[in-house]
C-alpha positions as CSV (number, residue, x, y, z in Angstrom):
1,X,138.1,77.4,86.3
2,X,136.4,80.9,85.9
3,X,133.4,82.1,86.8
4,X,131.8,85.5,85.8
5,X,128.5,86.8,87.9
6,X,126.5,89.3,87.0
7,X,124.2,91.9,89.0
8,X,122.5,95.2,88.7
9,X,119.3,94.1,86.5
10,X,116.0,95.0,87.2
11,X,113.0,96.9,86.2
12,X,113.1,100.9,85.3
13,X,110.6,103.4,83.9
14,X,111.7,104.4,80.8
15,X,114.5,107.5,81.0
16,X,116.1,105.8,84.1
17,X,119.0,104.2,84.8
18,X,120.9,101.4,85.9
19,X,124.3,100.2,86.0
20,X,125.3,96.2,85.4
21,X,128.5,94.9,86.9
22,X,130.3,91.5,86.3
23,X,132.8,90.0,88.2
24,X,135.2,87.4,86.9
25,X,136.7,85.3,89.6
26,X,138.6,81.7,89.4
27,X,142.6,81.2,88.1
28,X,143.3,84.2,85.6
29,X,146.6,85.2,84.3
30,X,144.5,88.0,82.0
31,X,141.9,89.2,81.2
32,X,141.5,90.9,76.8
33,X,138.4,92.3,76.2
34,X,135.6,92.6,78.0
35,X,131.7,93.0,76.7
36,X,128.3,93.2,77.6
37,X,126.1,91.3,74.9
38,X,122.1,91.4,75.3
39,X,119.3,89.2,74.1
40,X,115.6,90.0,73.5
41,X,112.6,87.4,72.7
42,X,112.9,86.3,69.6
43,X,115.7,88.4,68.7
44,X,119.4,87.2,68.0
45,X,121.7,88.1,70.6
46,X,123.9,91.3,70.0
47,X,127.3,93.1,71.1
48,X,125.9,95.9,72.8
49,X,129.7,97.3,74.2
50,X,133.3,96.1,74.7
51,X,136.7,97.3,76.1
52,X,139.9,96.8,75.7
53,X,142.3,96.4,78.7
54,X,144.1,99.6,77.5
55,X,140.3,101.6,77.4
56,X,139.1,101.3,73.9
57,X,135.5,100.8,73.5
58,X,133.2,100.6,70.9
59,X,129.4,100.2,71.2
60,X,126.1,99.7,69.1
61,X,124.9,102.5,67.2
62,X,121.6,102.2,69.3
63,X,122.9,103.1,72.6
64,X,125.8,105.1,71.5
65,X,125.5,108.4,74.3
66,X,123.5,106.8,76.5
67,X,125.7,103.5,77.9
68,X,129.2,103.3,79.1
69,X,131.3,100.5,79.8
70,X,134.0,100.3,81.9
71,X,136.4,98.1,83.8
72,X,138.6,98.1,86.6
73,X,141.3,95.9,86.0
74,X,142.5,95.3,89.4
75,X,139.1,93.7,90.3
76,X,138.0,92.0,87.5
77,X,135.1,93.5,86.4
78,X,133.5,95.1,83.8
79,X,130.4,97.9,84.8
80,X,127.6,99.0,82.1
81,X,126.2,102.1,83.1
82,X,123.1,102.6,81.3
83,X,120.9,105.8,81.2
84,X,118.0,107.3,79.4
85,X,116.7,103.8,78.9
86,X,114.2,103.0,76.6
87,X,111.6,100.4,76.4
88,X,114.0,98.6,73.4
89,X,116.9,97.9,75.5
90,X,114.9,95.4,77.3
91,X,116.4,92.5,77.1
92,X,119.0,89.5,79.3
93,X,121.9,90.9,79.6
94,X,125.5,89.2,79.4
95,X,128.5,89.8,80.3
96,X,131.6,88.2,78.2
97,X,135.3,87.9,79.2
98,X,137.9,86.6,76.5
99,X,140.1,85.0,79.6
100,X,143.9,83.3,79.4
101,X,144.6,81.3,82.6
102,X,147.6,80.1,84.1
103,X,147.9,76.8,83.2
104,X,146.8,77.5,79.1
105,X,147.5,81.0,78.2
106,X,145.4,81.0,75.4
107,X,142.3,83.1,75.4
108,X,138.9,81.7,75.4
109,X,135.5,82.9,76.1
110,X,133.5,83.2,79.0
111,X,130.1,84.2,80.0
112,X,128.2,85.3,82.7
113,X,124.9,84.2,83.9
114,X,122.2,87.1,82.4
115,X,120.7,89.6,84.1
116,X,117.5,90.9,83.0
117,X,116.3,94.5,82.2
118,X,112.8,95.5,81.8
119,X,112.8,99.3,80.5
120,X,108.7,100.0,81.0
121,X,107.4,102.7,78.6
């Protein structure tokens, strides 16, 4: 059993920051990539960033220069620092493992809780 939780949300003026973490706990033999994914109201939810376990991220054109993910292995977790935030990045935030346990090596998906951000203008 795995369980991801999220924290860091919250409300900022626009041009702050903030910075999202996600823990995975529970039995894992490893952990692929890892993302943060984000929904707005009455939007469809979208890959905002991901990593490999070797470093390689990509991320949405929209917050390209102004997020970065990042992961420490050792614990876990996955971080989204986020900076020069705008009013459109409001949204829930998730976090996503792709997760291969002990018992079934095969990968499969798992997701944290949401954490909002509100971006005011």
């Amino acid at each position: 059993q795995v369980q991801l939780v999220e924290s860091g949300g919250g409300l900022v003026q626009a041009g702050g920051s903030l910075r999202l973490s996600c823990a995975a706990s529970g039995s894992i033999f490893s952990i692929n990539t890892t993302g943060w994914y984000r929904q707005a109201p009455g939007k469809q939810r979208e890959l905002v960033a991901d990593i490999t376990r070797g470093g390689t991220t990509k991320y949405v054109d929209s917050v390209k220069g102004r997020f970065t993910i990042s992961r420490d292995n050792a614990a876990n977790t996955v971080y989204l620092q986020m900076n020069s935030l705008k009013p459109e990045d409001t949204a829930v935030y998730y976090c996503n493992f792709a997760i291969s346990g002990y018992l079934d090596r095969r990968l499969y998906d798992y997701w944290g809780q949401g954490t909002q951000v509100t971006v005011s203008a």
